[in-house]
LOBA-431558 format. One record per residue (C-alpha): residue number from 1; chain; x, y, z. Coordinates in nm, 2 decimals, m for minus. Each point is the difference from the previous one (the first is absolute). Example, Ala and Ser with C-alpha at 12.3 -4.5 7.8 and 13.67 -1.06 7.14 Angstrom:
LOBA-431558
<nr:1	kette:A	xx:1.23	yy:m0.45	zz:0.78>;
<nr:2	kette:A	xx:0.14	yy:0.34	zz:m0.07>;
***
This chain:
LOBA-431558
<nr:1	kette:A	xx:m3.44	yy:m0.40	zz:m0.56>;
<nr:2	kette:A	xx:0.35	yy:0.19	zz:0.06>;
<nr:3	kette:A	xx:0.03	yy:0.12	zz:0.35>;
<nr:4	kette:A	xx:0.02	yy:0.33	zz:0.04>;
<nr:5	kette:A	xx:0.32	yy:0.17	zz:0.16>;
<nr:6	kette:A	xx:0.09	yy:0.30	zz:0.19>;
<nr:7	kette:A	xx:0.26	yy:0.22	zz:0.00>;
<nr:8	kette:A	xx:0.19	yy:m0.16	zz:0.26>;
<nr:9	kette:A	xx:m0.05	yy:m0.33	zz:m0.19>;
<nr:10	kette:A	xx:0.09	yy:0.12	zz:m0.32>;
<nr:11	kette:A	xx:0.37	yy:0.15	zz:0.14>;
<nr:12	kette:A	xx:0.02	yy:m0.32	zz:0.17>;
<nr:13	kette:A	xx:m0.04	yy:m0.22	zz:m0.32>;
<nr:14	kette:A	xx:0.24	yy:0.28	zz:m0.21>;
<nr:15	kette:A	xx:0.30	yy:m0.02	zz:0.27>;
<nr:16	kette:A	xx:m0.02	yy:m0.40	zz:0.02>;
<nr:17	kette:A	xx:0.08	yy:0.00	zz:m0.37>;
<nr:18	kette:A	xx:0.31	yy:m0.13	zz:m0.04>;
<nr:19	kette:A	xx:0.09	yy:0.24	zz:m0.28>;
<nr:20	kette:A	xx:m0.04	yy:0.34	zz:0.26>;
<nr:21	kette:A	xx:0.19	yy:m0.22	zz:0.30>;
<nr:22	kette:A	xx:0.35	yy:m0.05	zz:m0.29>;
<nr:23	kette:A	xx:m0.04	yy:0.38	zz:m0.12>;
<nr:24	kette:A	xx:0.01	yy:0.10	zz:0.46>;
<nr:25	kette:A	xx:0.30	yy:m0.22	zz:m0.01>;
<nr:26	kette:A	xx:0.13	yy:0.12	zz:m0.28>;
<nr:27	kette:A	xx:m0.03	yy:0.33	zz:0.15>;
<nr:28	kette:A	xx:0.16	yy:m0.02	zz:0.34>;
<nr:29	kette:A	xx:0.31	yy:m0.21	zz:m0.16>;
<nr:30	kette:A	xx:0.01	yy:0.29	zz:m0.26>;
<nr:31	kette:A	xx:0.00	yy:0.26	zz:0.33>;
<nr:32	kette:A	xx:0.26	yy:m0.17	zz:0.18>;
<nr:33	kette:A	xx:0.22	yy:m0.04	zz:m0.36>;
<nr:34	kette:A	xx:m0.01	yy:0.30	zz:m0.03>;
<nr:35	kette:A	xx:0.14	yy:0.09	zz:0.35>;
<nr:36	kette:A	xx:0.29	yy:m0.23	zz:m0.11>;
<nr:37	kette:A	xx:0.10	yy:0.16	zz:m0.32>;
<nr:38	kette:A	xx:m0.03	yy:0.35	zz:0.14>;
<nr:39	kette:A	xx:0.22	yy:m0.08	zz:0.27>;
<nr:40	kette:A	xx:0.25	yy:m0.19	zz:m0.25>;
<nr:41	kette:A	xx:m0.02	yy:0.37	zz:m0.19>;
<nr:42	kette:A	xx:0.06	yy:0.20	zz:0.31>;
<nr:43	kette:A	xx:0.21	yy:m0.19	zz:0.19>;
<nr:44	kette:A	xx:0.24	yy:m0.22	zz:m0.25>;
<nr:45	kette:A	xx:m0.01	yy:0.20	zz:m0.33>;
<nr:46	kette:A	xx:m0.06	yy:0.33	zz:0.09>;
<nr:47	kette:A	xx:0.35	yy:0.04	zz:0.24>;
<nr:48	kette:A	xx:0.18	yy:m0.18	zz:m0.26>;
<nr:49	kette:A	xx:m0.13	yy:0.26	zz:m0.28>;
<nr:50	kette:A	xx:0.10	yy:0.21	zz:0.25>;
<nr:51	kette:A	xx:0.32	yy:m0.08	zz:0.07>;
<nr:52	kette:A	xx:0.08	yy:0.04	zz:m0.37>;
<nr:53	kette:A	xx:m0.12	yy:0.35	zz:m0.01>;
<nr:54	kette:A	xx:0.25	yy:0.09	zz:0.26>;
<nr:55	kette:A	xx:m0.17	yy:m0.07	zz:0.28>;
<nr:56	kette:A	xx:m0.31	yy:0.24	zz:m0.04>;
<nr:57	kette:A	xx:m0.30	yy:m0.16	zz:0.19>;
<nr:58	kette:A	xx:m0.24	yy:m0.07	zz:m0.30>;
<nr:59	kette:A	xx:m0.32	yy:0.04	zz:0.21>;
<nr:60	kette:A	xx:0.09	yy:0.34	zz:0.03>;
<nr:61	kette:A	xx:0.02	yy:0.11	zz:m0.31>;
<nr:62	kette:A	xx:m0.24	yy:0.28	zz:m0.08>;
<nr:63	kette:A	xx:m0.02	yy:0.33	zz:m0.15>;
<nr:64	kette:A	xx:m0.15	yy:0.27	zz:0.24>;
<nr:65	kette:A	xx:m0.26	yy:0.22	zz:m0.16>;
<nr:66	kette:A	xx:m0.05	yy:0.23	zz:0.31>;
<nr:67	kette:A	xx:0.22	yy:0.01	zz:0.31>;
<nr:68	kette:A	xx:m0.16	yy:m0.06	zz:0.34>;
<nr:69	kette:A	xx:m0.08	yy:0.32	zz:0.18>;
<nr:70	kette:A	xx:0.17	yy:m0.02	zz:0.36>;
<nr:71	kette:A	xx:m0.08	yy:0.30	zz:0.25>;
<nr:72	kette:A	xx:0.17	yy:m0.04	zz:0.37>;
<nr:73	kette:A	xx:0.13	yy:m0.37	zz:m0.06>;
<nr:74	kette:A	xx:m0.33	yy:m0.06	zz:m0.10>;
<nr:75	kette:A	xx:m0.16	yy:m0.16	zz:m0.32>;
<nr:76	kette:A	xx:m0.30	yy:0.22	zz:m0.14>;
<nr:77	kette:A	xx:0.02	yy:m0.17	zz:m0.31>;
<nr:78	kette:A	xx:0.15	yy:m0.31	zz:m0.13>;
<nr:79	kette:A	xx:0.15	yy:0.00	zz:m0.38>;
<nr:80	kette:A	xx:m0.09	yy:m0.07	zz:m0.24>;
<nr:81	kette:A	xx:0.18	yy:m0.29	zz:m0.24>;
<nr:82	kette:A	xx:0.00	yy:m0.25	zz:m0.27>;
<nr:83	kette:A	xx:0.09	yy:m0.30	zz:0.15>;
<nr:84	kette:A	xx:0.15	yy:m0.16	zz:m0.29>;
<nr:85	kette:A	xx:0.23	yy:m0.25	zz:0.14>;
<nr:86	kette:A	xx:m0.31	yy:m0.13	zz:0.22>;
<nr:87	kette:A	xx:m0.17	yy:m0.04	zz:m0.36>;
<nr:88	kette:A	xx:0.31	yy:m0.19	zz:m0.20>;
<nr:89	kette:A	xx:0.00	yy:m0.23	zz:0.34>;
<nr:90	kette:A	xx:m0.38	yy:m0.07	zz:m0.07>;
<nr:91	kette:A	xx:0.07	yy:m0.07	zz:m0.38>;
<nr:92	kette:A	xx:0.26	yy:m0.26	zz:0.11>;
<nr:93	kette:A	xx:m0.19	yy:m0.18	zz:0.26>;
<nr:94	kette:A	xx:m0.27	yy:0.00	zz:m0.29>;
<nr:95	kette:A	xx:0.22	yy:m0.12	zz:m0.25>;
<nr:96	kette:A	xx:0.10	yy:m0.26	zz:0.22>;
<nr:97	kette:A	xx:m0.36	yy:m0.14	zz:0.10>;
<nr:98	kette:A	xx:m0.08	yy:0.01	zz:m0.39>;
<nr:99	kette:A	xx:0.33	yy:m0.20	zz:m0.05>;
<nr:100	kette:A	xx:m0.11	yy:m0.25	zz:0.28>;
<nr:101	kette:A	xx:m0.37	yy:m0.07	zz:m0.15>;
<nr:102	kette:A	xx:0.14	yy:m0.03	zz:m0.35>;
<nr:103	kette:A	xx:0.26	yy:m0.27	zz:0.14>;
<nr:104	kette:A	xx:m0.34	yy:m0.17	zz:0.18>;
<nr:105	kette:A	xx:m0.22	yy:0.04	zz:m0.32>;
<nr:106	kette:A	xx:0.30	yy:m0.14	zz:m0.23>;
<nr:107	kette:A	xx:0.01	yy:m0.33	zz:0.25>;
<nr:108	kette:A	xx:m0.36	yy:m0.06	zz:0.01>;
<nr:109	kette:A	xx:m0.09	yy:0.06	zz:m0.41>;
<nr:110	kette:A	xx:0.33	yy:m0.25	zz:0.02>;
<nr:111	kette:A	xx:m0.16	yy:m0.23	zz:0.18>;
<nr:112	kette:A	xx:m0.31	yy:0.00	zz:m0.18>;
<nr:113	kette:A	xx:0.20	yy:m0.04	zz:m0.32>;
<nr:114	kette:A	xx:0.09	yy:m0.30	zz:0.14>;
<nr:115	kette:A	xx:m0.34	yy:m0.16	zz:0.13>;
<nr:116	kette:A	xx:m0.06	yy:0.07	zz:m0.39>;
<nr:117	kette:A	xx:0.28	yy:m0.15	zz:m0.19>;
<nr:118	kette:A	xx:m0.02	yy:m0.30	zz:0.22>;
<nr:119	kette:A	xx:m0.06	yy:m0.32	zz:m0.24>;
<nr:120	kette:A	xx:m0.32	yy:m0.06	zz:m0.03>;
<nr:121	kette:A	xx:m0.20	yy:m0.33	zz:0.03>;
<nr:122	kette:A	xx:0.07	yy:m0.20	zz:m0.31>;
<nr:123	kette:A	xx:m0.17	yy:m0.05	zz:m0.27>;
<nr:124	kette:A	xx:m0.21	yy:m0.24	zz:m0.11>;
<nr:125	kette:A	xx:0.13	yy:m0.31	zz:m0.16>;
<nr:126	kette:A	xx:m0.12	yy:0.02	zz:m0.36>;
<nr:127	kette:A	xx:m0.20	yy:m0.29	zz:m0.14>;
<nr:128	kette:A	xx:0.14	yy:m0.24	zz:m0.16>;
<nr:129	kette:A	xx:m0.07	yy:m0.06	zz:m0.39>;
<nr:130	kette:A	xx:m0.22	yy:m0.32	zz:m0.05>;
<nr:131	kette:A	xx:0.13	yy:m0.29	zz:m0.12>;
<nr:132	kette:A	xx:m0.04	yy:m0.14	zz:m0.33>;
<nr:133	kette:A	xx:m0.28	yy:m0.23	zz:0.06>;
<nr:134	kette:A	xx:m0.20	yy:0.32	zz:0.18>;
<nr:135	kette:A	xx:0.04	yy:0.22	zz:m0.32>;
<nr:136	kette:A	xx:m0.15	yy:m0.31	zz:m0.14>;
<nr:137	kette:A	xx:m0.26	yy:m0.07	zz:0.16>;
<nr:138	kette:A	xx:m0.12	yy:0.41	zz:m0.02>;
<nr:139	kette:A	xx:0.03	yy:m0.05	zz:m0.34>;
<nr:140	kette:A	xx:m0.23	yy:m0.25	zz:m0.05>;
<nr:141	kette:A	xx:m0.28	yy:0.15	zz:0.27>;
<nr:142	kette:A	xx:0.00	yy:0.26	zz:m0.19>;
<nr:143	kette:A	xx:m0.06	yy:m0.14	zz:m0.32>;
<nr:144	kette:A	xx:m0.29	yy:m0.24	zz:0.16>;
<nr:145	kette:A	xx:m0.14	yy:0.36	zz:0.12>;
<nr:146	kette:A	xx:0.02	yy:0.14	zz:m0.36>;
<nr:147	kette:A	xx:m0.18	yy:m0.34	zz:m0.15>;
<nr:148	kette:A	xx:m0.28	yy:0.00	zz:0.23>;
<nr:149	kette:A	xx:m0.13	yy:0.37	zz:m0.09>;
***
C-alpha cells in the first residue's frame, strides 16, 4: 500500500526534483545576467549613444507632461513625465539578453546536432550467399520434402 504523504512531504519530494532545482538555477543566473547586461546598457552603450547625440545624458531624456509645482523652495508636487529614454535603455538591455540566449540556444541545438550526426554503430555484415554445394543440397531437401507428401 502507498504511504500516505503530507503537505510538508509532498513540497519536500517536488523541490528535490531535479527538474524544479535546474529551473532555481536557472533563475538566479538569469537575475544576476540580467544585472550584467543592464549595466553594459547603462554604463558602456548608453554614454557612448550619448556622446553621439552631443553629449545629451540619455537617461534623461523625457517629455514633461506637467511641471512640478514648487511653493517657497519647496516641492508640492513632482512632474509629471514620459521617461522615454529610461524606456529605449530598457529595450536595449532586452535586446541584448534576447541576443545572449539566442547565442546560448544556437550552441546547445549545435551541439545536439552533433551528438546526432555522430556515425553511428555499423552495420551489420550481410550474409554471405551460399556456396554452390549449399544451393545444392536445398535443392534436393526440398524435392525429398515434395516426394514424401
Amino acid at each position: 500500500m502507498a504511504e500516505k504523504k503530507g503537505f510538508w512531504g509532498e513540497f519536500k519530494e517536488f523541490i528535490a526534483r531535479g527538474n524544479v532545482m535546474d529551473m532555481a538555477v536557472g533563475v538566479i543566473i538569469g537575475g544576476a545576467f540580467g544585472k550584467i547586461s543592464t549595466s553594459l546598457v547603462n554604463d558602456v552603450i548608453m554614454p557612448a549613444v550619448s556622446m553621439l547625440t552631443g553629449g545629451v545624458d540619455f537617461s534623461g531624456w523625457r517629455l514633461v507632461l506637467k511641471e512640478a509645482v514648487v511653493e517657497n523652495g519647496e516641492e508640492i508636487a513632482a512632474a509629471v513625465a514620459i521617461n522615454y529614454g529610461s524606456f529605449l535603455a530598457t529595450i536595449l538591455d532586452f535586446l541584448i539578453i534576447a541576443f545572449a540566449v539566442f547565442c546560448l540556444i544556437k550552441g546547445i541545438n549545435s551541439m545536439h546536432r552533433k551528438k546526432e550526426e555522430a556515425p553511428a554503430e555499423p552495420a551489420p555484415e550481410p550474409v554471405p550467399e551460399p556456396s554452390a554445394e549449399e544451393t545444392l543440397l536445398t535443392e534436393i531437401r526440398d524435392l525429398l520434402k515434395e516426394k514424401a507428401q
